[in-house]
C-alpha positions in Angstrom: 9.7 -20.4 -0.2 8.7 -22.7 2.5 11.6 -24.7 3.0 13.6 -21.6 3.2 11.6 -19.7 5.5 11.3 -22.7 8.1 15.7 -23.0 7.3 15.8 -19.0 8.5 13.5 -19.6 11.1 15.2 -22.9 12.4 17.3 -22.4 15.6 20.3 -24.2 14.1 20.4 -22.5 11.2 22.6 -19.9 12.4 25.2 -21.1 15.5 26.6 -18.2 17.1 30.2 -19.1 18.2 28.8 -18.8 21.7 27.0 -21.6 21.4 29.5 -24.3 20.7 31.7 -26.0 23.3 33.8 -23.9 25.7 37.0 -24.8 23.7 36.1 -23.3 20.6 34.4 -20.8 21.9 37.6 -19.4 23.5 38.8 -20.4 19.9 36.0 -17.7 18.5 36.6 -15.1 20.7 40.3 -14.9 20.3 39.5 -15.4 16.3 37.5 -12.0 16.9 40.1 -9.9 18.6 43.1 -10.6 16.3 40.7 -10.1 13.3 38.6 -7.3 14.6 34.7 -8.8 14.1 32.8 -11.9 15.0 33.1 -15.2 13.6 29.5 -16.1 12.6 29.3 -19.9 12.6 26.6 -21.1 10.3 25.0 -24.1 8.7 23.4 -24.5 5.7 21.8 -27.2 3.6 24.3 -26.3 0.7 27.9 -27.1 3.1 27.5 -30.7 1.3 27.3 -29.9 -2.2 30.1 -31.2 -4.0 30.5 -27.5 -5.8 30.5 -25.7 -2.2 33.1 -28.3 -1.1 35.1 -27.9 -3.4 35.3 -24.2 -3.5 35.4 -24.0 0.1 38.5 -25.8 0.1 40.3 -24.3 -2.6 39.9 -20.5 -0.3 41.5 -22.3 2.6 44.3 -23.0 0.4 44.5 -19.4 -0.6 44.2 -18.5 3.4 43.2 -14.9 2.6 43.7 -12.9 6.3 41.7 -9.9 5.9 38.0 -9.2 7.7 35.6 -6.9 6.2 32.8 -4.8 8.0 31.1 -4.5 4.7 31.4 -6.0 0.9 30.3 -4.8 -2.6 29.8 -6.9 -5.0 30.1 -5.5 -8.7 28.9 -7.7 -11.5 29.2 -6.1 -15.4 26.9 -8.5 -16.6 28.5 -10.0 -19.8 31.3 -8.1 -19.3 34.4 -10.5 -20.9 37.8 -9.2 -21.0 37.0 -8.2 -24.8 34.5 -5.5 -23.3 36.6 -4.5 -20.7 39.4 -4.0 -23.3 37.2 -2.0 -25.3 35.4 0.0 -22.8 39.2 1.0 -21.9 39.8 2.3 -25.2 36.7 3.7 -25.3 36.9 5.6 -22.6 40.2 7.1 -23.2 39.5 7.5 -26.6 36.3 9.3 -25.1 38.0 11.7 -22.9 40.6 12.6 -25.8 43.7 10.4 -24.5 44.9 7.6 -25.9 43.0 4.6 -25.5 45.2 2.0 -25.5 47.2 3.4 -22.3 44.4 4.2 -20.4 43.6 3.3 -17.2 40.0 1.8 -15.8 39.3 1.8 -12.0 39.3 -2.0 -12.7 42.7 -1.6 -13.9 43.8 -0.6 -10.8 43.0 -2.9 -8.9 45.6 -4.4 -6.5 43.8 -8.1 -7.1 42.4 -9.7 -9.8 41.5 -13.0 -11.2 39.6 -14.8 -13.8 36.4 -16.9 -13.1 35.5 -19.8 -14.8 31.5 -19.1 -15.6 29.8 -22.6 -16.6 26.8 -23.4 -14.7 26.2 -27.6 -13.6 24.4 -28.5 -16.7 25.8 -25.6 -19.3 29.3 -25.0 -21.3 28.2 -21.2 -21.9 25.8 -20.2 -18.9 23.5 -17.7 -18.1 23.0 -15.2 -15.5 20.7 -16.6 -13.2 23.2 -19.7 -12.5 26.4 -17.9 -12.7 24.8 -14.9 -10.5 23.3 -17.7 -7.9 27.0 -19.5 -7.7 27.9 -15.7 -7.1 25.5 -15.6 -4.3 25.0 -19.0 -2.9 28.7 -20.2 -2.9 27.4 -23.3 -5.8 27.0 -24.3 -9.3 23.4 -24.9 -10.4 21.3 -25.4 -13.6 21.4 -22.5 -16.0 17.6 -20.8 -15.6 17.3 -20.9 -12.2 18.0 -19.0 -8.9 18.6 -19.5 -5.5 18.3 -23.4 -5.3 20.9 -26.0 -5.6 21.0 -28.5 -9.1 18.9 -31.0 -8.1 15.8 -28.6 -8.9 14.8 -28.5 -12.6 13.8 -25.7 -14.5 10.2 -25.0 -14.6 9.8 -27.1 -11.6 7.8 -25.0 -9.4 7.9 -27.9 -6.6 11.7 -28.9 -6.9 12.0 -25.2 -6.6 10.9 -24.9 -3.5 11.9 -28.4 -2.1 16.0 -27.3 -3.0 16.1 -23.8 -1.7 19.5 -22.2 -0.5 20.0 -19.0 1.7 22.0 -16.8 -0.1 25.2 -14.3 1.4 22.5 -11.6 1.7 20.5 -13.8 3.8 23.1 -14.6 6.0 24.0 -10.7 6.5 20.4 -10.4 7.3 20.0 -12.4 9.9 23.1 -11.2 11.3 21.9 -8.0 12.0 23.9 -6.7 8.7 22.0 -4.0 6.1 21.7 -5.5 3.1 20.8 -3.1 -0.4 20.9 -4.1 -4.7 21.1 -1.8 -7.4 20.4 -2.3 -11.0 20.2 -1.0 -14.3 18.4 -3.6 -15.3 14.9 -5.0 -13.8 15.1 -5.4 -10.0 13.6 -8.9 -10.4 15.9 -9.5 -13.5 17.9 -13.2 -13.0 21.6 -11.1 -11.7 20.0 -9.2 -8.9 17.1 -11.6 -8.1 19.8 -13.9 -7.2 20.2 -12.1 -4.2 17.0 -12.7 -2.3 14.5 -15.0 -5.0 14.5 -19.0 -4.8 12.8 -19.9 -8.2 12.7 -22.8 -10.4 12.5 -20.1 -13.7 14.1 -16.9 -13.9 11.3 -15.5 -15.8 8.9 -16.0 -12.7 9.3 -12.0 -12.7 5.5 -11.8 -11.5 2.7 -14.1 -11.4 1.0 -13.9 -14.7 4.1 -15.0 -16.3 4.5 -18.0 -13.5 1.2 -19.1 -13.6 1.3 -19.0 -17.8 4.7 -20.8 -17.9 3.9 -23.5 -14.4 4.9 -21.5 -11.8 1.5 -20.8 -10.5 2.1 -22.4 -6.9 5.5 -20.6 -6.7 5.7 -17.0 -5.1 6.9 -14.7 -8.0 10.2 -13.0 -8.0 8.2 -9.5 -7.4 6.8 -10.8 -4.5 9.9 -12.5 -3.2 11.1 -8.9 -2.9 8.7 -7.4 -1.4 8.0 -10.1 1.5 11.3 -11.1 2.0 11.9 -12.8 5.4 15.6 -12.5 6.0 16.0 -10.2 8.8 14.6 -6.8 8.7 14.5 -7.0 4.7 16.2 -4.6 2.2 17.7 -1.2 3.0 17.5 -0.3 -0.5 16.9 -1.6 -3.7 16.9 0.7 -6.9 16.6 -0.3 -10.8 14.3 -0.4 -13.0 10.9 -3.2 -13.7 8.1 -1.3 -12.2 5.4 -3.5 -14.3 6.4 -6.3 -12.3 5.2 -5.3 -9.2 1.9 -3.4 -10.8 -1.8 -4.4 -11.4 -2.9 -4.9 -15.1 -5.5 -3.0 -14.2 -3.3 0.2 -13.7 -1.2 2.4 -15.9 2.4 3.0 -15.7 3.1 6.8 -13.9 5.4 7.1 -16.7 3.6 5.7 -19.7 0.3 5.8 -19.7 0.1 3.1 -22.6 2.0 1.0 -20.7 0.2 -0.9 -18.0 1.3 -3.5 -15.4 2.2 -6.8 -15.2 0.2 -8.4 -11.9 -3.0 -10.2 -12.1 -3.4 -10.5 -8.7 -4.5 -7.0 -8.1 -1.6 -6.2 -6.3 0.2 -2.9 -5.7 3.6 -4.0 -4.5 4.7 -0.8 -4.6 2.1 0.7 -2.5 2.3 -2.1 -0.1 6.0 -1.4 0.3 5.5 2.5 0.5 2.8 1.9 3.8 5.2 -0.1 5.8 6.7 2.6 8.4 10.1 4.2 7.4 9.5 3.0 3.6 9.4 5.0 0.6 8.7 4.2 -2.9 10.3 6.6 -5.7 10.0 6.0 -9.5 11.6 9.5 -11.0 14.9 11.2 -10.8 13.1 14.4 -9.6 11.9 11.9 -6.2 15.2 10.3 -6.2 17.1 13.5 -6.0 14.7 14.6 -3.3 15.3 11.6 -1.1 17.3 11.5 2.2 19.5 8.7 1.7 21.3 9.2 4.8 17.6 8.4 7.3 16.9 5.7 7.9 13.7 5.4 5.4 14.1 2.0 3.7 13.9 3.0 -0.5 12.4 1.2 -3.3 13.1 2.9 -6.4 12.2 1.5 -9.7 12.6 3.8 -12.5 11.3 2.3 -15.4 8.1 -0.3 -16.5 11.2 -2.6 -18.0 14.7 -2.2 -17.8 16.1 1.3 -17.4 17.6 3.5 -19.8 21.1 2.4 -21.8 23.7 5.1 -20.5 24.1 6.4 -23.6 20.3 7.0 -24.1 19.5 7.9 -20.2 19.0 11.6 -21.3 16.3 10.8 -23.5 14.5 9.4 -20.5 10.8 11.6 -20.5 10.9 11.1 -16.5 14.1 10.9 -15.9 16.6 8.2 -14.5 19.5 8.2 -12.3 22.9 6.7 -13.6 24.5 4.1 -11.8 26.8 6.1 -10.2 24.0 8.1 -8.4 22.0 5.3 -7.6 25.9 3.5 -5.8 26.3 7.0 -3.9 22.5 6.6 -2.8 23.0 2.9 -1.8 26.0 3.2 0.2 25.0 6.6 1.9 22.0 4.7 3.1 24.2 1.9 4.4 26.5 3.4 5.8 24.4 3.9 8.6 24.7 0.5 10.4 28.0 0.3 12.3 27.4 -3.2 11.8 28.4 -3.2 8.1 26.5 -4.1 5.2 26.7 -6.4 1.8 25.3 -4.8 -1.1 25.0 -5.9 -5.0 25.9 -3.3 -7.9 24.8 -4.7 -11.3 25.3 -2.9 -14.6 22.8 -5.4 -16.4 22.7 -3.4 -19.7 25.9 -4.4 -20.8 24.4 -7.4 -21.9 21.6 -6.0 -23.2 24.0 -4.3 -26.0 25.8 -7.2 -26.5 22.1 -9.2 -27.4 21.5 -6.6 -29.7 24.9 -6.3 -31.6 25.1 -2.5 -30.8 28.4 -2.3 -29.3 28.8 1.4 -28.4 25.7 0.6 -25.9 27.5 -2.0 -24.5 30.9 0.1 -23.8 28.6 2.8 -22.3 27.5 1.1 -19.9 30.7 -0.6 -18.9 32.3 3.0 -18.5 28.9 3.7 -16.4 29.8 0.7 -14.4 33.7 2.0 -14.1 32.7 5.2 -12.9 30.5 4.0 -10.2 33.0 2.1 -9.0 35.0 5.0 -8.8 32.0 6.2 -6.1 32.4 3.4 -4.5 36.2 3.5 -3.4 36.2 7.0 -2.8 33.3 6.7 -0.1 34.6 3.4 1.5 37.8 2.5 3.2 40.6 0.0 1.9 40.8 -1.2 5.5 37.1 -2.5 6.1 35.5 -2.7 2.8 35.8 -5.6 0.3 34.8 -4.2 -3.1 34.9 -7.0 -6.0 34.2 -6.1 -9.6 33.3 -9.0 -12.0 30.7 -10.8 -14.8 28.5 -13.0 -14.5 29.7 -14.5 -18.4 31.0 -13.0 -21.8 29.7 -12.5 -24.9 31.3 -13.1 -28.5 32.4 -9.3 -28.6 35.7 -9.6 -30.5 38.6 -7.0 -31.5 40.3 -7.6 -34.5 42.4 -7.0 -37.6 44.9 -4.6 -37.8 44.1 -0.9 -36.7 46.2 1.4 -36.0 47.4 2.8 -32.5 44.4 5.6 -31.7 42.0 4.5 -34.6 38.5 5.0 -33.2 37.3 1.5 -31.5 34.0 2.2 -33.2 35.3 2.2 -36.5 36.6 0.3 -39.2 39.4 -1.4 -38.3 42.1 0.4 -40.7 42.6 3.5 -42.5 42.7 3.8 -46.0 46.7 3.5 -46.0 46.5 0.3 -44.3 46.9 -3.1 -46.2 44.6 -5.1 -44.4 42.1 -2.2 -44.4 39.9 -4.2 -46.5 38.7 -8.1 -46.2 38.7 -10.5 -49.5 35.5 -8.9 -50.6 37.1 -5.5 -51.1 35.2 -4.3 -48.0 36.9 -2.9 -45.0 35.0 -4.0 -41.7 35.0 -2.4 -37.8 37.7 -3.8 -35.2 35.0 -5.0 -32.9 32.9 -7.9 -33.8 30.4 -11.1 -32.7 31.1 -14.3 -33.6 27.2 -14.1 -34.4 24.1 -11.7 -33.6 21.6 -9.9 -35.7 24.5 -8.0 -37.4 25.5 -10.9 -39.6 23.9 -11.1 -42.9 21.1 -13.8 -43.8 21.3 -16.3 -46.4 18.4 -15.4 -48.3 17.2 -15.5 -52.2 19.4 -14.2 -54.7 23.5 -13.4 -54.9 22.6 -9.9 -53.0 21.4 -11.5 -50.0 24.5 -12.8 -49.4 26.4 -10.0 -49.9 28.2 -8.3 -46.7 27.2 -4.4 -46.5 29.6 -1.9 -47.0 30.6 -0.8 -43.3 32.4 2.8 -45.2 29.2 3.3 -46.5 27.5 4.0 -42.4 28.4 5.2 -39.8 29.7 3.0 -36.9 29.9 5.7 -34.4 26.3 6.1 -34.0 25.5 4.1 -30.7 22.7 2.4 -32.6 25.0 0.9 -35.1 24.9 -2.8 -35.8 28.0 -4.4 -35.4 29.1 -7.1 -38.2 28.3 -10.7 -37.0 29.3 -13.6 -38.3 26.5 -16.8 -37.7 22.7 -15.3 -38.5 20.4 -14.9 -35.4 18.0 -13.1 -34.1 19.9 -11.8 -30.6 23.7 -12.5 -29.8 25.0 -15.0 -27.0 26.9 -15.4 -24.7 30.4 -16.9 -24.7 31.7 -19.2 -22.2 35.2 -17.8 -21.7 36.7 -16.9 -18.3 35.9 -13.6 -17.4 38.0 -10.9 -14.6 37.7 -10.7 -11.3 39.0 -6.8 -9.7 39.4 -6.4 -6.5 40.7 -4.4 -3.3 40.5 -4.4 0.0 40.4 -6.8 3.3 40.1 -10.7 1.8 41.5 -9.6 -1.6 44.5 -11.3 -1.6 42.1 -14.6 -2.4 41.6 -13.6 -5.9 44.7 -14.4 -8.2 45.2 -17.3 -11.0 41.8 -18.7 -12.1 39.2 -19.9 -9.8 35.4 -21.4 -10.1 32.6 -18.6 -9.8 31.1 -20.1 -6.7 35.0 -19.3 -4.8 33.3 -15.5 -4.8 30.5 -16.2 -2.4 33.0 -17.9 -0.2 35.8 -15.0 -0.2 32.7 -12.7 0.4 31.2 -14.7 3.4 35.1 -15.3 4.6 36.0 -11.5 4.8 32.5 -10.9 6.8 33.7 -13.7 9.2 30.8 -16.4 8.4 32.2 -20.2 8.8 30.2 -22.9 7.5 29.8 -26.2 8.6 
């Protein structure tokens, strides 16, 4: 954190137009009238990484023309274009059309694009690299946020000494609200890439970083919570309470569960005793909260990672959905006439993929879909950039033969069909993983080896194990492209296939930030 907070404090960290020569700032001003906003001239210790070059170039070429007051950024996390094909069936399926016709608010987008996902040193990546090239405009090492490749992971020291200022930054210390929202932990790698700098991902709070060598590194919690850009978060909602608890105190939701911190700290408490700042941790205080004053909300709804869609009812405190928690966000910043940047993660997409259980998976990506639906009816095409994405895929695959309206949960034929059943007599479900803790284990004996009988279960239930085909213990991801949706001013960048890290700079383009 020290070599970023001294790059944020620096006085040539940020270059106002103003502040260059007459020439171009005549240049700047006329800039600003024909595009309606400022030009925000900036430089940062990432402008000569090879990755930011690069990508920076290839958005010139594209010359988008459109300038956004404020941007949304959407990220399905492990959301391929198999689960977005699924979740479309799904949910038309779901809402008793036809499936295969349907339309998702992605589909509708006047924009789109895929994004090639690999991180510096990774073919298949994860979501703290592909999320930091999302954020910082480069490529970095898979594991680690918020600092260019040259730091290592677990490298507490590199860490620090390779920092990068991220979009939200930027906005920050233009003046611009910034806000995240997640279904997954708030300090969880996708939406700690907006404000952490961390050599390991799983720096989440300090007893972790000080078990794994991260003990001279401020943990992700922390980060949060004594962030220095600008005036700090509007809002931040999601779930990983324990994170920013004492281990000598119980969850308010789960007594049995206590927190994570060994410093004694109340991170929640110390945000709730700032003026104009308010900590919520139920749907009953969420639903009672004034998004539209301007209290400053921290809302984490869960010890871990909140609720699966699918499961949310089942939640003994309750838990907002996504869609809620977008309408919340964007009510809030709304409020600065300056515009705002704000991150919308559906993180538990992934979470069903890891787990095989496909129906939890699609739930979530129709979550995800339906909050963006929010989004575009409470912004306007002419000033807002909204950008829906992943971060990576996952092995999710739709196969065989079915028939037009067979179930996407289910087997993957009727009776009637001929390819209803594999080689070993067996019929099997059109979605599949190339591997997972669906696929069956080599063990003793001929029975061992034997590939259950999918007629005999039910693959509805949301809790179903889809088929896999390589043994282990939690799926991966897969490395393939993955879409890129989007409408409004700037979107006209995002066609053919581009790197991830072109995303930051259509983001920071549309705002008006120029980088040298």
């Amino acid at each position: 954190m020290t070599r970023l907070r001294a790059l944020l404090a620096a006085p040539l960290f940020l270059l106002p137009a103003c502040a260059t020569t007459p020439a171009a700032q005549e240049s700047a001003v006329q800039e600003s009238a024909a595009s309606g906003g400022p030009t925000r001239t900036v430089t940062l210790p990432q402008a000569q990484d090879p990755y930011f070059v690069d990508a920076a170039a290839a958005l010139a070429q594209r010359a988008p023309e459109g300038r956004a007051r404020n941007v949304i950024l959407f990220i399905g996390d492990g959301m391929g274009v198999a689960t977005v094909t699924a979740t479309r069936i799904y949910a038309g399926q779901r809402n008793g059309g036809d499936g295969e016709s349907y339309d998702l608010m992605m589909d509708q987008a006047p924009h789109s694009a895929f994004s090639r996902t690999y991180s510096h040193d990774f073919q298949t990546p994860d979501s703290a690299a592909t999320a930091t090239a999302m954020t910082t405009g480069v490529k970095t090492n898979s594991g680690v946020l918020g600092v260019v490749s040259a730091a290592t992971l677990g490298d507490c020291a590199a860490g620090q000494a390779n920092a990068i200022p991220t979009l939200f930054e930027l906005a920050e210390a233009q003046g611009l609200s910034t806000g995240i929202v997640s279904t997954a932990r708030i300090t969880h790698a996708t939406p700690a890439s907006t404000y952490a700098h961390s050599a390991h991902r799983d720096w989440e709070n300090d007893a972790v970083a000080a078990a794994t060598g991260g003990g001279d590194c401020v943990d992700i919690a922390r980060q949060l919570v004594e962030w220095p850009a600008g005036d700090g978060f509007e809002i931040a909602l999601g779930g990983g309470r324990a994170n920013f608890l004492p281990n000598t105190i119980a969850d308010p939701e789960a007594a049995s569960i206590m927190g994570q911190r060994r410093d004694g700290r109340d991170l929640t408490a110390e945000w709730a005793a700032r003026p104009d700042h308010a900590f919520v941790w139920n749907a009953e205080q969420f639903a009672a909260t004034d998004f539209a004053s301007p209290t400053r909300v921290l809302g984490l709804f869960s010890p871990s990672h909140m609720a699966y869609e699918l499961q949310r009812a089942q939640d003994p405190a309750g838990e907002p959905s996504l869609a809620e928690m977008t309408r919340a966000a964007i009510t809030r910043l709304s409020q600065d006439q300056d515009g705002y940047v704000l991150m919308i993660e559906a993180g538990r997409i992934d979470h069903g993929h890891h787990e095989g259980r496909a129906q939890l998976a699609l739930g979530d990506a129709v979550a995800m879909d339906d909050a963006i639906r929010v989004a575009l009816e409470m912004t306007n095409r002419e000033d807002t950039l909204i950008i829906a994405t992943a971060d990576h895929s996952h092995t999710l695959t739709i196969s065989g033969y079915a028939r037009r309206n067979n179930p996407i949960t289910g087997l993957s034929a009727d009776e009637d069909s001929p390819h209803a059943g594999a080689l070993d007599g067996k019929p099997y479900t059109t979605l599949g993983y190339a591997n997972g803790p669906g696929a069956v284990f080599a063990g003793e004996g001929p029975a061992a080896r034997e590939r259950p009988d999918a007629s005999s279960v039910d693959t509805s239930d949301p809790l179903y194990r889809v088929q896999a085909l390589v043994p282990l213990m939690s799926e991966t991801h897969g490395g393939e492209d993955v879409p890129v949706f989007a409408w409004g001013p700037g979107a006209e960048a995002f066609a053919g296939t581009i790197e991830q890290q072109v995303i930051f700079h259509a983001m920071a383009h549309a705002l008006g930030f120029r980088f040298r």
